[in-house]
C-alpha positions as a printed Julia matrix, in Angstrom:
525×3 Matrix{Float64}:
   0.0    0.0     0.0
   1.41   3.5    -1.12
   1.44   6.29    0.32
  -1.27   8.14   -1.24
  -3.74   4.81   -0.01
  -3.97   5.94    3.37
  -6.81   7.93    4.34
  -5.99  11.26    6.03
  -7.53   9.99    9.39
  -4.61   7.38    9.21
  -1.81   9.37    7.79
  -1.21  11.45   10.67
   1.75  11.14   13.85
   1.51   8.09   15.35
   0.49   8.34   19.04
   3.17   7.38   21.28
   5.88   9.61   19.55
   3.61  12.49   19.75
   2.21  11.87   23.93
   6.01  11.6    24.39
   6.54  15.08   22.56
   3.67  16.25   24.9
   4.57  15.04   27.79
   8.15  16.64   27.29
   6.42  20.37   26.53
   3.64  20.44   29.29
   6.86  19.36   31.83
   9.22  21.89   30.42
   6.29  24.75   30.05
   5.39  24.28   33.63
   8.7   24.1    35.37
  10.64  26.98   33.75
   7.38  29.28   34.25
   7.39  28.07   37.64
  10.84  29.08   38.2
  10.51  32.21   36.62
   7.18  33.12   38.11
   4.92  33.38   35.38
   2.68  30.78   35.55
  -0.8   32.7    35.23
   0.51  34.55   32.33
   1.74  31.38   30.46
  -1.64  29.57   31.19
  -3.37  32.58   29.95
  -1.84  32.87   26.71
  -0.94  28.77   26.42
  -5.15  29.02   26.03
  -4.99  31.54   23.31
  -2.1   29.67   21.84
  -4.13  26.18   21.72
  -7.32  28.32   20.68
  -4.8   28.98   17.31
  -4.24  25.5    17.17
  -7.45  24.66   17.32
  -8.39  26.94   14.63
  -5.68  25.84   12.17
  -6.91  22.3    13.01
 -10.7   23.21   11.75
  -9.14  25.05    8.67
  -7.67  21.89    7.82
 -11.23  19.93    7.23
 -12.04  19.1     3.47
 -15.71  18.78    4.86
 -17.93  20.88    6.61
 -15.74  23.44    5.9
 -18.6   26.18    6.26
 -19.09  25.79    9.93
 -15.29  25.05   10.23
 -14.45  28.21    8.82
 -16.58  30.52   10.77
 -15.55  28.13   14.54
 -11.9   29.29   13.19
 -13.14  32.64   12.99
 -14.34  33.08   15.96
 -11.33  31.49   17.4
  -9.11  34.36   16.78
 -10.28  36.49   19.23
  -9.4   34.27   22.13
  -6.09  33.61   20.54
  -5.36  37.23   20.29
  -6.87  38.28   23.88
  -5.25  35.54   25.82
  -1.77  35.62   24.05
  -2.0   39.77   25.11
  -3.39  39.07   28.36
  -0.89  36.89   29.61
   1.78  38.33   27.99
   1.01  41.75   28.96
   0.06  40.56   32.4
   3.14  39.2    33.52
   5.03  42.07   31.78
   3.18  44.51   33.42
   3.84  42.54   36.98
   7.57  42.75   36.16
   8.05  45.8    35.28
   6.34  47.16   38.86
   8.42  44.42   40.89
  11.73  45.82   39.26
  11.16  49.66   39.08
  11.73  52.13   40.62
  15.42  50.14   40.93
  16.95  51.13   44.75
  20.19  52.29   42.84
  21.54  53.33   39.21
  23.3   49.95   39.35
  20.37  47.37   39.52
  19.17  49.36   36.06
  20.7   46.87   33.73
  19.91  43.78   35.76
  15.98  44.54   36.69
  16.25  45.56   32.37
  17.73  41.94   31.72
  15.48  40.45   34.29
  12.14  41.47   32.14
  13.94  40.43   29.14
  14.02  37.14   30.28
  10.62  36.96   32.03
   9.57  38.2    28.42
  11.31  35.78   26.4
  10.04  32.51   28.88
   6.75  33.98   28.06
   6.95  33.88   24.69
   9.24  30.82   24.4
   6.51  28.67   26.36
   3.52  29.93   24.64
   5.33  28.91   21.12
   5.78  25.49   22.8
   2.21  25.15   24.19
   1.11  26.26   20.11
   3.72  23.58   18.58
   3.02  20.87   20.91
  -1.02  20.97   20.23
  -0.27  21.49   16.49
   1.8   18.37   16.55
  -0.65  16.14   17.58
  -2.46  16.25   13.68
   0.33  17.72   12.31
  -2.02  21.0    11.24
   0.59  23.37   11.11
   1.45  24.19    7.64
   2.27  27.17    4.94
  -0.88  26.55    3.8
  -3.11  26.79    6.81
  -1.3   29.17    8.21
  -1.96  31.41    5.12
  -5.79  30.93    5.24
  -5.69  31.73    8.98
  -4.1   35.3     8.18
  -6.64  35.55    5.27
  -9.46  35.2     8.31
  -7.75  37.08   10.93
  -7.36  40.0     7.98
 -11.03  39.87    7.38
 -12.79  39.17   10.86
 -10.41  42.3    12.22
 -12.48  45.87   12.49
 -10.35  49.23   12.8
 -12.2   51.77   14.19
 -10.35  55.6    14.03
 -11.38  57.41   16.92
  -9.88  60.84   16.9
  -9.24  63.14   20.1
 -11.16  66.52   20.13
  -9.44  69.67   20.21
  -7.03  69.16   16.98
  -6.92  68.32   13.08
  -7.34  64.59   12.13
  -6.86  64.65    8.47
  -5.66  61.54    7.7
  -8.06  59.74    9.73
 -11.01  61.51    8.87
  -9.97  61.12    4.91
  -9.06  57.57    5.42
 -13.16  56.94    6.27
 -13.95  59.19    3.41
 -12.12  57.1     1.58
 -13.43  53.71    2.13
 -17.03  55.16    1.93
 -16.53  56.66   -1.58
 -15.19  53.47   -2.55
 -17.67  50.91   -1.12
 -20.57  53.03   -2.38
 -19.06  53.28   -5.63
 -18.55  49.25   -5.69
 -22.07  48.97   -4.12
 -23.5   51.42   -7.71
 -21.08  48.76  -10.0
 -21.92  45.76   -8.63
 -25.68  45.85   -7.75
 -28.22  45.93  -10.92
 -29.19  49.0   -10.82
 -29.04  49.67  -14.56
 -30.58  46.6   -15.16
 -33.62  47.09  -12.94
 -33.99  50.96  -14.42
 -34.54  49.69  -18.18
 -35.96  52.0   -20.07
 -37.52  53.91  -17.42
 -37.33  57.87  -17.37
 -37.66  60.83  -15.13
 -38.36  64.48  -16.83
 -36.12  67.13  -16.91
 -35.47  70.74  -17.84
 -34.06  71.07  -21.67
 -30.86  72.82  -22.26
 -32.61  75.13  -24.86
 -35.45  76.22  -22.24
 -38.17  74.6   -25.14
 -39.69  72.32  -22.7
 -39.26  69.34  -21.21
 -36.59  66.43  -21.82
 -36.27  62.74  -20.93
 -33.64  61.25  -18.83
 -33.29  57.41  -18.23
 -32.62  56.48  -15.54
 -29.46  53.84  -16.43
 -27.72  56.89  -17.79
 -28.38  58.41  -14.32
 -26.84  55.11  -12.84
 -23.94  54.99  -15.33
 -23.5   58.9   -14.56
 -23.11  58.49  -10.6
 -21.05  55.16  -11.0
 -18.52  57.06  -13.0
 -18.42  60.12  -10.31
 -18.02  57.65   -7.35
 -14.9   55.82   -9.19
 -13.37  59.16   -9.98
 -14.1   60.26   -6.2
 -12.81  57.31   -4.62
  -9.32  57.38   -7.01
  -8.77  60.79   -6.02
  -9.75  59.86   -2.08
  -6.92  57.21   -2.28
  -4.29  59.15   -4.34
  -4.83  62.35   -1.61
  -3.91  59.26    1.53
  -0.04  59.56    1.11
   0.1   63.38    1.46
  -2.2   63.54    4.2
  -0.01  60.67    6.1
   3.05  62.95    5.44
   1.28  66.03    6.93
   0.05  63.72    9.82
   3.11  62.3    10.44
   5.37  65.78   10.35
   4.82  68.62   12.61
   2.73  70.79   10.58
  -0.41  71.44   12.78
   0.79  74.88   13.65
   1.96  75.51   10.27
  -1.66  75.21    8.32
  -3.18  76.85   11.84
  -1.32  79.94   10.7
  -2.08  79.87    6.99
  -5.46  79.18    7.64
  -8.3   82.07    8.88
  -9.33  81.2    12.22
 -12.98  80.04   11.41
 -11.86  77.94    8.58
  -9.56  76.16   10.68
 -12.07  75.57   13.52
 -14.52  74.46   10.99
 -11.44  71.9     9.79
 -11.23  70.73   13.57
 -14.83  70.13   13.94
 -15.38  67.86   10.78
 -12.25  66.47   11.42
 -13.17  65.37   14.76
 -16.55  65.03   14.54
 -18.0   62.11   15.77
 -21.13  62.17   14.71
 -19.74  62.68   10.82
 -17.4   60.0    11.75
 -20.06  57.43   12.41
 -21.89  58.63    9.77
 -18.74  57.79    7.59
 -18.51  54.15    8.94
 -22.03  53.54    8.98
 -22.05  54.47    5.07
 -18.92  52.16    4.52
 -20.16  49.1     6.24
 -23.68  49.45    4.64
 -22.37  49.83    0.84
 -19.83  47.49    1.44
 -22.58  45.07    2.64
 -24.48  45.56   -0.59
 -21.7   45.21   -2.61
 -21.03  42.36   -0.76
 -24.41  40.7    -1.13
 -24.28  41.63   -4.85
 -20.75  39.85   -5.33
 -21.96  36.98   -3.6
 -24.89  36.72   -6.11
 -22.91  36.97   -8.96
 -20.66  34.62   -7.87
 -23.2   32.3    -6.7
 -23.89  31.58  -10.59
 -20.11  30.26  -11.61
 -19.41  28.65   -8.21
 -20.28  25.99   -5.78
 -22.53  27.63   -2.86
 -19.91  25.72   -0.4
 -16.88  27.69   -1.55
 -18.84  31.0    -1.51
 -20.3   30.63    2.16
 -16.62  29.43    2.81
 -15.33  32.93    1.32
 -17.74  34.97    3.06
 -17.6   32.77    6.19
 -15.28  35.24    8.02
 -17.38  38.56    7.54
 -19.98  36.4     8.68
 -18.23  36.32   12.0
 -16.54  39.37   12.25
 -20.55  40.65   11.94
 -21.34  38.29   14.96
 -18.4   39.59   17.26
 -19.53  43.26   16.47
 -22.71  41.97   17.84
 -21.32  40.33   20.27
 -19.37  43.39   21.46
 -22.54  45.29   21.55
 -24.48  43.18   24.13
 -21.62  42.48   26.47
 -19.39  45.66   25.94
 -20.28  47.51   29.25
 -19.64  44.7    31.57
 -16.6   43.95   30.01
 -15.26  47.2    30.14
 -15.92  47.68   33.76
 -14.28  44.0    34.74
 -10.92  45.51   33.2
 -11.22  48.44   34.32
 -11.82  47.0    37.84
  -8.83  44.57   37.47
  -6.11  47.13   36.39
  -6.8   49.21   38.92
  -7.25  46.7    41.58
  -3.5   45.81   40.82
  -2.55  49.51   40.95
  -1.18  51.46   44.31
  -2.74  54.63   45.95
  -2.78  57.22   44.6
  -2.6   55.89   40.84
  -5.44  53.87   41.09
  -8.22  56.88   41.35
  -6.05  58.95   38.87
  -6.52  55.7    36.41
 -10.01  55.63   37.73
 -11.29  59.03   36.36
  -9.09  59.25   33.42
 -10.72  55.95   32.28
 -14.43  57.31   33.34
 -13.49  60.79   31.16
 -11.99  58.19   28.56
 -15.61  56.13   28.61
 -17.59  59.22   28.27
 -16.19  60.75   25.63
 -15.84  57.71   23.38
 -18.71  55.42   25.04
 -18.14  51.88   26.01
 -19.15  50.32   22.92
 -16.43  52.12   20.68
 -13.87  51.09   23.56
 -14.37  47.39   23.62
 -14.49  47.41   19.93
 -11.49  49.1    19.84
  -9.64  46.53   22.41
 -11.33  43.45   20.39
  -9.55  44.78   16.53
  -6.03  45.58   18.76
  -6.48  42.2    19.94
  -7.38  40.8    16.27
  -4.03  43.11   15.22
  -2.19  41.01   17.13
  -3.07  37.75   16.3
  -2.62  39.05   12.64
   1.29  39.94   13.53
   1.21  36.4    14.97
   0.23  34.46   12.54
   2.28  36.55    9.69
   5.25  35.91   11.58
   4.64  32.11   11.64
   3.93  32.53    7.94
   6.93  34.34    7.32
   9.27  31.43    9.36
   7.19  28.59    7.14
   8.11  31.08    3.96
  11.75  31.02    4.68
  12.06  28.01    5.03
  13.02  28.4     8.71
  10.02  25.66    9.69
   9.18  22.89    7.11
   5.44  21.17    6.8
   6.35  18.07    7.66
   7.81  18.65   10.96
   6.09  21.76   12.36
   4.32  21.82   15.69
   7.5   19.85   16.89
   9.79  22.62   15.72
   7.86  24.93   17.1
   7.5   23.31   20.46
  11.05  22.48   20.63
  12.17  26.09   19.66
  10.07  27.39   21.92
  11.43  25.3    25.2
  15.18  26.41   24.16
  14.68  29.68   24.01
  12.72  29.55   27.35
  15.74  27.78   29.04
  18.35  29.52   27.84
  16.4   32.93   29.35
  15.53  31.3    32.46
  19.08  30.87   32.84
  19.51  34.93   33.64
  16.37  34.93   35.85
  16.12  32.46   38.81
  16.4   29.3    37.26
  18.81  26.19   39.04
  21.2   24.68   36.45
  20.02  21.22   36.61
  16.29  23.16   35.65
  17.72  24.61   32.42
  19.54  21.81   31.47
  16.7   19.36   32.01
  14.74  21.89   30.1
  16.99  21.65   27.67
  16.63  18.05   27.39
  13.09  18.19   27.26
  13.38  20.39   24.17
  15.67  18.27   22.36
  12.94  15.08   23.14
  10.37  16.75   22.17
  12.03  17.94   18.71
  12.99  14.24   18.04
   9.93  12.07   19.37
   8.09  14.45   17.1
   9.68  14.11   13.62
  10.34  10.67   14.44
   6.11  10.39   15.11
   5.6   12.04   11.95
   7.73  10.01    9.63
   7.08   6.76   11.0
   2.79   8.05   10.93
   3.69   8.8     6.86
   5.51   5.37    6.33
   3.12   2.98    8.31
  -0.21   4.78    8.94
  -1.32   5.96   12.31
  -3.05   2.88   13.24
  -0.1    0.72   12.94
   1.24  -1.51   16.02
   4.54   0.79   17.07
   4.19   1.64   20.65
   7.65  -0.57   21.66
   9.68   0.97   19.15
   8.34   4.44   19.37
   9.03   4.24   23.35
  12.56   2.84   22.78
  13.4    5.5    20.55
  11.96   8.35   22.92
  14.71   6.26   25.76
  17.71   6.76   23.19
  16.89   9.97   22.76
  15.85  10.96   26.89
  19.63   8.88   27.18
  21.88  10.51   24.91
  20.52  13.67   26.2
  20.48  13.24   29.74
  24.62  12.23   29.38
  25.07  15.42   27.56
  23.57  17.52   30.41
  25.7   15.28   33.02
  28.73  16.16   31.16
  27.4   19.6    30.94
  26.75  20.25   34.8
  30.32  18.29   35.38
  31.89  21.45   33.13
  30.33  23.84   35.03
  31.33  22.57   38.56
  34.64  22.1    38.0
  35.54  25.27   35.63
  38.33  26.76   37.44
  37.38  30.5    36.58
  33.78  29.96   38.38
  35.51  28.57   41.66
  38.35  31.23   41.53
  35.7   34.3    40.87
  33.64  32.84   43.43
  36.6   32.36   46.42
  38.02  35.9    45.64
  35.52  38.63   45.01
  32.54  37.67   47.67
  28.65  37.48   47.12
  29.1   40.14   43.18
  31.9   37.64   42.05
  30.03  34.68   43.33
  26.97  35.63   40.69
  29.45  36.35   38.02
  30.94  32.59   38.4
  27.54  31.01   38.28
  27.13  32.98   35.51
  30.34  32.07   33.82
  29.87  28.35   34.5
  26.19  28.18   33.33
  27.98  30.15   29.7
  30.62  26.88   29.9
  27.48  24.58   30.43
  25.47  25.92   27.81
  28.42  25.5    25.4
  29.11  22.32   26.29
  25.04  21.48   25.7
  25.05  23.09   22.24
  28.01  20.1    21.77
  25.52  17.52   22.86
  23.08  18.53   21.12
  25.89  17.46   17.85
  26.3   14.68   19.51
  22.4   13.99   19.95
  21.89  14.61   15.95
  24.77  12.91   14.94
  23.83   9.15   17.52
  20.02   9.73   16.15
  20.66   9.38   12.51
């Protein structure tokens, strides 16, 4: 039987391989974060991060794929909110434990310190994301590329300008799209075809009475005005950004009369006209929408269009959703940040946020925090993209990559925090299980099917590779007990010199784990 014989419920990593791989992340993940002290935040975003998995999993069905698309949809919110949340969390906590710094001195260290609490964060939620990728192997160029096509479409951007001054760009930017989704709403809905031959009267040009206009030249008249509208809209963006961009508020302030530029302010900053603006966007762009889903209903399967329009479907229901649950929200973070701030910041955060809520009203907020949260799980996923693009990460081998990437570069910044030696070198281990139990699951699921009877040989592989590893970290610890230069610092310049051995010995360590890992590659093949 071939290759291309097995069905793709049994062409997938075989089991024991990949609970090995699993086993190795959820051990690593949870002792370096517990070492560091970031537990909460890496359970926060390790949910967001399995949310993504989840979503690339359902993106990855050849049936059902209408209700798989909009699940993954709706997925990206929680993978955006809870990789920000716990990120920004524990961040947030570090930054507050390390400054003010008691002297000039501790600058650099409390600096390195959240670099390292940082990079564990971000090193275990990567592992947490390659680890529950690995288990069907979902992680690929290609799903990875419709999931920033979804996370493109289901994000809203809402401008909301600040009274008081000129917002040219942003105010042109909504001009913009509305000129150009009611132009495609004229082009694409039948207008012209549901005129016919109709008429409306009009005055003559020669004064002799009364001439007839039909109504598709009418149509054909305002379609051609919108297009020329919108082109100039978008070739007038890149100035505007300039003057936005470069000091020049004062400047057109004093070119300008003083009505004329209050007049400029108001518009600008309007938002009433601003609302206006998006509420004329979203409703042409609807139409248009509606009519291009028409027309292509005609030359295509109804499947692939509900699958194309899948993610404005959802991006529809989280607006909604937003706008039921928006004030309830907004007062639970509100609470929590300034729960965790001291007196007196917490009332000045307090009443900056209530003048913040009245000015731009709840709703706008929370809509606002869901598309920066959406943002980010667009940067996310483009960066994955970009690593699968280079090459960096192949298809066949991703989620343990990814895993195993993201468990070294936890270790080796655990190592600056608080983290033992044995820790980071066991962590180390872990990754380099992990990396090998999961190719290893994946080519022997390709070559023999998932179903197949390879438990004993998948475990004796996973104890060559936990053996060869664990003598490399021996040796490893052995070079940094006995390096001379970490004893002599340590016996000669008291409890500053003492740090700067450990430090010095863990370097050695390191360098002489980078060598087993050599060793590792060069025994497993």
């Amino acid at each position: 039987m071939t290759r291309t014989d097995h069905s793709e419920t049994n062409w997938a990593p075989t089991r024991a391989s990949t609970a090995v791989a699993l086993l190795g992340t959820a051990g690593g993940v949870g002792a370096l974060s517990g070492a560091v002290g970031v537990r909460k935040g890496v359970f926060v975003a390790g949910v967001g991060a399995l949310c993504l998995a989840v979503a690339l999993w359902l993106l990855a069905f050849d049936r059902w794929r209408v209700p798989a698309t909009v699940a993954a949809s709706l997925l990206l919110v929680p993978v955006g909110a809870g990789v920000t949340a716990g990120v920004g969390y524990e961040t947030l906590v570090a930054f507050a434990a390390s400054f003010p710094a008691s002297s000039p001195t501790e600058v650099v260290a409390q600096t390195l310190r959240i670099v390292a609490v940082v990079a564990v964060l971000w090193g275990c939620t990567v592992a947490v994301f390659g680890a529950a990728a690995s288990v069907r192997g979902v992680a690929t160029a290609e799903t990875l590329s419709r999931c920033l096509g979804l996370v493109n479409r289901v994000a809203l951007w809402l401008l909301a300008p600040a009274a008081g001054r000129l917002h040219l760009l942003a105010f042109w930017v909504l001009f913009a799209a509305a000129s150009y989704a009611t132009y495609r709403a004229v082009r694409d809905l039948p207008l012209q075809e549901l005129a016919g031959e109709a008429t409306i009267s009009g005055d003559s040009e020669s004064g002799q009475g009364m001439a007839e206009l039909r109504v598709a030249d009418l149509v054909d008249s305002l379609q051609r005005g919108l297009g020329r509208l919108a082109a100039i809209a978008a070739l007038l963006v890149p100035p505007l950004f300039l003057v936005e961009v470069a000091p020049w508020d004062a400047a057109i302030r004093n070119q300008l009369p003083d009505a004329v530029y209050g007049a400029l302010v108001a518009l600008t900053s309007s938002g009433l006209v601003r609302h206006l603006l998006v509420r004329v966007a979203v409703v042409a762009g609807a139409l248009a929408l509606i009519a291009a889903l028409v027309r292509r209903s005609s030359r295509t399967s109804t499947e692939d269009v509900l699958v194309a329009y899948a993610p404005y479907l959802s991006g529809l229901a989280v607006v909604a959703g937003v706008g039921v649950v928006h004030r309830p929200v907004l007062d639970g973070l509100i609470e929590f940040v300034a729960g965790r701030l001291e007196s007196p910041l917490s009332g000045v955060f307090r009443e900056i946020s209530g003048q913040v809520v009245a000015f731009y009203g709840s709703e706008t907020i929370v809509l606002g925090l869901t598309a920066g949260v959406l943002a980010l799980a667009s940067v996310g996923v483009f960066a994955l993209y970009i690593c699968f693009a280079l090459g960096f990460v192949s298809d066949r081998v991703a989620g343990p990559a990814l895993a195993a990437g993201g468990l070294f570069l936890a270790a080796a910044f655990a190592a600056t925090s608080n983290a033992s030696l044995p820790l980071v070198l066991g962590s180390l281990v872990a990754a380099l299980v992990v990396w090998d139990a999961g190719e290893f699951a994946t080519t022997l699921g390709s070559e023999v099917g998932r179903r197949a009877r390879t438990r004993r040989v998948e475990l004796l592989h996973a104890l060559g590779a936990l053996s060869v590893g664990a003598v490399g970290a021996v040796a490893a610890g052995w070079v940094a007990q006995a390096a001379p230069f970490g004893a002599a610092a340590g016996g000669t310049t008291g409890g500053g010199a003492t740090a700067g051995g450990e430090l010095g010995g863990l370097s050695v360590a390191l360098s002489v784990a980078v060598v087993a890992v050599v060793l590792l590659v060069a025994a497993l093949r």
